[in-house]
C-alpha positions as CSV (number, residue, x, y, z in Angstrom):
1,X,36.4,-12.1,5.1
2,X,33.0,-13.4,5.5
3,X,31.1,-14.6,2.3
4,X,27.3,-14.4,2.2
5,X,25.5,-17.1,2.1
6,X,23.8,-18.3,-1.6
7,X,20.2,-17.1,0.1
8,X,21.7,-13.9,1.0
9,X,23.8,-13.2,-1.9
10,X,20.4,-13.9,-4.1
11,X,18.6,-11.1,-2.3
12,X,21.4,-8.7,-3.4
13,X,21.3,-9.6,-6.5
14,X,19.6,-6.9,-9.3
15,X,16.7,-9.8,-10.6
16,X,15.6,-9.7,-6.8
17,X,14.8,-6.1,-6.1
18,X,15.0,-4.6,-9.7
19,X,10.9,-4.3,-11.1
20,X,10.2,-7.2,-13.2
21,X,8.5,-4.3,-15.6
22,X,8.5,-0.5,-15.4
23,X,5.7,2.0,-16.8
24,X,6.8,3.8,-19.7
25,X,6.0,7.1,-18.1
26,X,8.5,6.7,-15.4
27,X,11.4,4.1,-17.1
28,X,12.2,7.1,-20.0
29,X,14.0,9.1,-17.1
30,X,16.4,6.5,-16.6
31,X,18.1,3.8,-14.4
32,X,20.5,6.5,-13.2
33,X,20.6,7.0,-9.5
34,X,22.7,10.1,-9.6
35,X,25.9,10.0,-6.9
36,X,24.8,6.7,-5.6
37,X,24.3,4.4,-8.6
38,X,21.6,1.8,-7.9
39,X,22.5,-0.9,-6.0
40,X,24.7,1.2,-3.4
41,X,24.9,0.3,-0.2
42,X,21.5,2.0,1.3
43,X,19.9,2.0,-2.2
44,X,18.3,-1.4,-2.2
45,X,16.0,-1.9,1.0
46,X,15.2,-5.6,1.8
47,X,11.9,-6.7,4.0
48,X,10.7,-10.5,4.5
49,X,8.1,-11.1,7.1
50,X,6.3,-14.4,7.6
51,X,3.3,-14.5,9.9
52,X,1.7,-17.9,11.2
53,X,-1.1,-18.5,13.9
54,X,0.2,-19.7,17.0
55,X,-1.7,-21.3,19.7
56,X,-5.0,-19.8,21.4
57,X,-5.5,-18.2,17.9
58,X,-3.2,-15.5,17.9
59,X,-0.8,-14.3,15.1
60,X,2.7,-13.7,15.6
61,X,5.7,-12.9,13.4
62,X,7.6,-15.9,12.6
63,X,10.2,-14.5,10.3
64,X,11.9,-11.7,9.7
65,X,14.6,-10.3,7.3
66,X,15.6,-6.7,7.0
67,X,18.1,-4.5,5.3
68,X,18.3,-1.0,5.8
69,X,16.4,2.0,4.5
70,X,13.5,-0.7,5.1
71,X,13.0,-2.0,8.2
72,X,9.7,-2.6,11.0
73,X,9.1,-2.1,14.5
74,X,8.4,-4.9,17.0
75,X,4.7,-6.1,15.8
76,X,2.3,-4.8,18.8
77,X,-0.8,-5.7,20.5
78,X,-3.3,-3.3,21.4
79,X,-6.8,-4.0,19.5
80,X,-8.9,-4.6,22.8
81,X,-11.8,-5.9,20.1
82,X,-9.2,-8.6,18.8
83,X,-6.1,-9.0,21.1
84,X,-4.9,-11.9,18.9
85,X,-4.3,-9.9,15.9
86,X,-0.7,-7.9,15.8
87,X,-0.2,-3.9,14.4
88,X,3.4,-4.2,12.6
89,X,4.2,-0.6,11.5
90,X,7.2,-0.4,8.3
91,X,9.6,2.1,8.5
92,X,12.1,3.7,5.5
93,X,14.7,4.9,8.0
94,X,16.2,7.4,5.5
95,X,13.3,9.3,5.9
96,X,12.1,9.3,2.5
97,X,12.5,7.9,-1.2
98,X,15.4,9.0,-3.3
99,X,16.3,8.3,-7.0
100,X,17.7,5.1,-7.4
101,X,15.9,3.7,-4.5
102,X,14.5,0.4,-4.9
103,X,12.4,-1.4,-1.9
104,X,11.6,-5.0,-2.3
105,X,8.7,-6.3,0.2
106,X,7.8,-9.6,0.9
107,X,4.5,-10.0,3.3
108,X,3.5,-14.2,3.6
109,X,0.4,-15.1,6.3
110,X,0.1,-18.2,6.7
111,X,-3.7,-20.1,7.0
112,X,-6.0,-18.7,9.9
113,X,-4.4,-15.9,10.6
114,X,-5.1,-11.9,11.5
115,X,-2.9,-9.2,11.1
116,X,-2.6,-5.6,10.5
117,X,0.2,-4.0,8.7
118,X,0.7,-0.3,8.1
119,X,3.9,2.7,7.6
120,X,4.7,4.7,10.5
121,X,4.3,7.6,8.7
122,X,3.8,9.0,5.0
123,X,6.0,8.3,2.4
124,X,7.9,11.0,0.8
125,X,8.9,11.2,-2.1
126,X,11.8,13.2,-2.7
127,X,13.3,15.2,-6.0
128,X,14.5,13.1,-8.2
129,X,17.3,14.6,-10.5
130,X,17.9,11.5,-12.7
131,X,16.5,8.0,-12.9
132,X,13.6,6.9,-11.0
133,X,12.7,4.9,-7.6
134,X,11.0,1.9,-7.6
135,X,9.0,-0.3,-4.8
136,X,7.7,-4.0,-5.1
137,X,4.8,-5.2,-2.9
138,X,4.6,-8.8,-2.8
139,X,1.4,-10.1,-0.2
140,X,0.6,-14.0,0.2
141,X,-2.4,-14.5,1.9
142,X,-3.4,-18.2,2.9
143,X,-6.5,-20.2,3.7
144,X,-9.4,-18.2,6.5
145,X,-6.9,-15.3,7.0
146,X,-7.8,-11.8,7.6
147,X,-5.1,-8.9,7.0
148,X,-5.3,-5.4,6.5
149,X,-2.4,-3.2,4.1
150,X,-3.3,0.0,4.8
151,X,0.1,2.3,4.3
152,X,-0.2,6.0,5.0
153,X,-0.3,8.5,2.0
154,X,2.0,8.8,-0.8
155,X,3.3,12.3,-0.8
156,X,4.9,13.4,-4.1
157,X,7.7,16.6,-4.0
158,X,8.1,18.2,-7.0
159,X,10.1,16.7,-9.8
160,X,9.4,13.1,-7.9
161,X,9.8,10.0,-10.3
162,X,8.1,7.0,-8.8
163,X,7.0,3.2,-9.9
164,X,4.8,1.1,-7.6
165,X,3.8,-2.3,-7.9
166,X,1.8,-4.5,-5.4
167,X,1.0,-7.9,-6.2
168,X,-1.3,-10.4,-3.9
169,X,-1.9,-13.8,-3.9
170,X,-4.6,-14.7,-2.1
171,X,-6.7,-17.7,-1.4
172,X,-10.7,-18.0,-1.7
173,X,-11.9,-18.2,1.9
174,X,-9.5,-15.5,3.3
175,X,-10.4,-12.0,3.6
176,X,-7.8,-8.9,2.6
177,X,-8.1,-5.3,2.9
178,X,-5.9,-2.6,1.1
179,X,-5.6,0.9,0.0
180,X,-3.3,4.0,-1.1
181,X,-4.0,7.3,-1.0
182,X,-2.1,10.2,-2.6
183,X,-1.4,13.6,-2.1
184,X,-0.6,16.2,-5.0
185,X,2.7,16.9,-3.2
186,X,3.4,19.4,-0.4
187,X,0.5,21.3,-0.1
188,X,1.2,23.6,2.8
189,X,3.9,24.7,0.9
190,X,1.3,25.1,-2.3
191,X,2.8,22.3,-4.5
192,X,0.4,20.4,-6.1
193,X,0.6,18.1,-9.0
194,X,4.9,19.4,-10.2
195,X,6.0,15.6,-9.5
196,X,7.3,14.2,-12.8
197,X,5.9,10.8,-12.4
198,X,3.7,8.3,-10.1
199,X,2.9,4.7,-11.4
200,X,1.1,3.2,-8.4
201,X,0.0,-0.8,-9.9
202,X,-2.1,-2.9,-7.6
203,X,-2.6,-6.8,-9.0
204,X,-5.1,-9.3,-6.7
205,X,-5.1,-12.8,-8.7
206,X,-6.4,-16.1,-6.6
207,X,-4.0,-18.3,-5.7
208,X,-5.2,-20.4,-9.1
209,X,-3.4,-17.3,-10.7
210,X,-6.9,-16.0,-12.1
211,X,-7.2,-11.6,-11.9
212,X,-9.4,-10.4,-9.4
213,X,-8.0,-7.0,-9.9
214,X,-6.3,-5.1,-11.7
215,X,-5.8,-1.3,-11.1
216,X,-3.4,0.9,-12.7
217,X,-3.0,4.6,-12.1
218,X,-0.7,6.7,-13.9
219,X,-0.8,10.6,-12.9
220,X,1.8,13.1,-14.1
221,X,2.2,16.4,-12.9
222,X,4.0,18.0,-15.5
223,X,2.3,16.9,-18.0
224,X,-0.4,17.8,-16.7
225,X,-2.7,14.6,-17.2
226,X,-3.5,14.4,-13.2
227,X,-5.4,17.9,-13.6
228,X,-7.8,15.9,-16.0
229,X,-11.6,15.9,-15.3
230,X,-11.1,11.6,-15.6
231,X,-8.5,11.6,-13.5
232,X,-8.3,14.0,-10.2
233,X,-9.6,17.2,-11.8
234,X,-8.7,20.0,-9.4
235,X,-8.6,17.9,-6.5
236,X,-6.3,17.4,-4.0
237,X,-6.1,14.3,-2.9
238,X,-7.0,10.7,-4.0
239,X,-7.8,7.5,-1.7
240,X,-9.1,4.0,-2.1
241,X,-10.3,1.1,-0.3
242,X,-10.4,-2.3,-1.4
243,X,-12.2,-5.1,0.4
244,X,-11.7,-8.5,-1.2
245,X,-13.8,-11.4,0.6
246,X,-16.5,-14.3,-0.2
247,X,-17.5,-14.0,3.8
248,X,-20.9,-11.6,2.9
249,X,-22.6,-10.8,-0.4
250,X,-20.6,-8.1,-2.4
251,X,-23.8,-5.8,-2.5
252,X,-23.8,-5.9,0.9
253,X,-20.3,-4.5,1.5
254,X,-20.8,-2.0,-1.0
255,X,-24.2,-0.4,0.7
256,X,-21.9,-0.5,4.1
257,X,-18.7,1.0,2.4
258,X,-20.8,3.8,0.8
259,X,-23.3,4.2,4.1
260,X,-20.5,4.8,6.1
261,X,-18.1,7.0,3.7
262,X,-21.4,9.4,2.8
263,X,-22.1,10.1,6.1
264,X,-18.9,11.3,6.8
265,X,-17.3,13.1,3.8
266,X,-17.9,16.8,3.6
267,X,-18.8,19.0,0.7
268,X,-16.1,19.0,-1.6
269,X,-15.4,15.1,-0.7
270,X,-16.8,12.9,-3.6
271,X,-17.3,9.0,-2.4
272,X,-17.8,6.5,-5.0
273,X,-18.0,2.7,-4.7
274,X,-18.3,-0.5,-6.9
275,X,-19.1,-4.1,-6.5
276,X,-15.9,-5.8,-7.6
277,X,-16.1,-7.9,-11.0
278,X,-17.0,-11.6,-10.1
279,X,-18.5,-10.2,-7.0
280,X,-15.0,-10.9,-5.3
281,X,-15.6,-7.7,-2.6
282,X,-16.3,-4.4,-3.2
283,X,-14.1,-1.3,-3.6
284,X,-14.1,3.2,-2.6
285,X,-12.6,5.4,-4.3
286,X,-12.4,9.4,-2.9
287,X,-11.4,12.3,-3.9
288,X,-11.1,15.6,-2.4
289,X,-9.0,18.5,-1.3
290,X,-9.2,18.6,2.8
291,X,-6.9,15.7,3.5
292,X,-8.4,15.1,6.9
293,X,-11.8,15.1,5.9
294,X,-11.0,12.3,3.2
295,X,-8.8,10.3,6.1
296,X,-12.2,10.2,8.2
297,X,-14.0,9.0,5.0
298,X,-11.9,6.3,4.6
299,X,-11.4,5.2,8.2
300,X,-15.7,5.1,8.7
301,X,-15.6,2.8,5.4
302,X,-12.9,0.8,6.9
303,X,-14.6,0.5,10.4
304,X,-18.2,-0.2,8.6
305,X,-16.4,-3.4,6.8
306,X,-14.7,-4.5,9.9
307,X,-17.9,-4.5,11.9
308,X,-19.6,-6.4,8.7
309,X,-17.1,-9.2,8.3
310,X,-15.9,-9.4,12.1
311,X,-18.0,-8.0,14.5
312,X,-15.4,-5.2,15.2
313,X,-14.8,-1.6,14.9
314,X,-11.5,-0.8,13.1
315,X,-9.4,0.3,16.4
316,X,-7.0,3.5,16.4
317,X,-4.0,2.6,15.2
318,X,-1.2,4.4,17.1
319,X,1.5,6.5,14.9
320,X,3.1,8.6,17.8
């Protein structure tokens, strides 16, 4: 019989991949993870990935920890503009999130250093006939980095019950860029807005521990409260982009984030943007029904701040 190391028997234990806090909205349906009770073998998906910059300035993966449904591909290099800087893609290889699910991530770059980390494909978010899911973000970002957390949409089914947090610690002089956008559920299949539940958190705090952002979005579908004028009206579709950096003025960044997304966005497609408080970076927010036409709003934003801060267009990034 082999016994797991202390490390490895800490990582299975509930205080590691449990929330430290759940939103009311979602928490009232209940711990319960229906056949498979949390903590089941393929309930609790485990990712630790350290990056550090190597010789001739280049990035690479230094460690790695996984445990299935989570799990990445082999980071890749294919940014002509930036050869240096690796595309690592996360995967959920049970295709989807089910109730009881909870997905721990732990992302650490270390000083100097450029990477890019996206999903390989939507996230789904599946029925949820008792309890909840839950995933926890964690992003450490060191001294002159530059990374990019851009996952693909968050695609709600009806009845879906789901808590997200992402928290980042990031030092002064390096440069991060994140984002979420949501769908109101299968819309070729005309569901829009019956999921039960979506807490999606976002916390930026320097590494002194001081806020440099706090966003909190609650939408229920039932309940009706996404449908709200305040909140997506009857839109679609909702997507932001964050740009946290001291390397230009904040002003700036905002003129090129909203420059770029206006030209773009078609009717329909409303583009808003905002200096972040203490001048910190600057932030879009769109919303919108054609989900392509907001996906080419946010990728000419994207592209606008890369060329700002590095010099380079945002490549394509390869998901097939």
């Amino acid at each position: 019989m082999t016994v797991p190391s202390p490390a490895a028997a800490a990582r299975l234990h509930a205080t590691h991949y449990e929330p430290s806090s759940v939103p009311a909205a979602v928490l009232h349906y209940g711990g319960g993870g229906g056949a498979l009770a949390v903590g089941s073998p393929g309930k609790v998906g485990l990712l630790e990935l350290d990056f550090a910059r190597v010789s001739s300035a280049r990035t690479e993966l230094v460690h790695h920890y996984q445990k299935a449904p989570l799990q990445i591909m082999r980071p890749l290099y294919y940014d002509d503009d930036w050869p240096q800087m690796p595309f690592t893609y996360l995967i959920t290889t049970g295709g989807g999130v089910l109730h009881g699910d909870r997905l721990r991530t732990d992302l650490r770059f270390g000083a100097g250093t450029a990477a890019h980390v996206t999903t390989q494909a939507s996230t789904k978010l599946y029925r949820m006939d008792s309890g909840y899911a839950a995933a926890t973000i964690n992003l450490t970002v060191g001294a002159e980095a530059f990374v990019e957390y851009l996952p693909d949409p968050l695609i709600p089914y009806a009845g879906a019950r789901y808590a997200q947090r992402t928290h980042v610690t990031l030092d002064a002089t390096a440069t991060f860029v994140t984002g979420e956008t949501v769908f109101a559920g299968r819309l070729s299949r005309g569901e829009r807005h019956e999921y039960d539940a979506l807490a999606i958190d976002l916390d930026v705090v320097a590494d002194t521990g001081r806020p440099l952002i706090v966003d909190r979005a609650r939408l229920g579908g039932t309940d009706h409260c996404a449908r709200r004028a305040a909140v997506l009206g009857a839109h679609d579709a909702m997507s932001t982009l964050y740009v946290v950096t001291r390397q230009v003025p904040a002003r700036q960044l905002a003129d090129a984030l909203h420059d770029a997304g206006a030209a773009v966005a078609g009717d329909g497609t409303r583009v808003g943007v905002s200096v972040l408080p203490g001048d910190v970076g600057a932030w879009l927010r769109i919303v919108g029904d054609d989900t392509v036409d907001i996906a080419a709003t946010r990728l000419a934003a994207w592209s606008a701040s890369r060329r700002l801060l590095t010099g380079r267009p945002a490549p394509h990034v390869r998901k097939c």
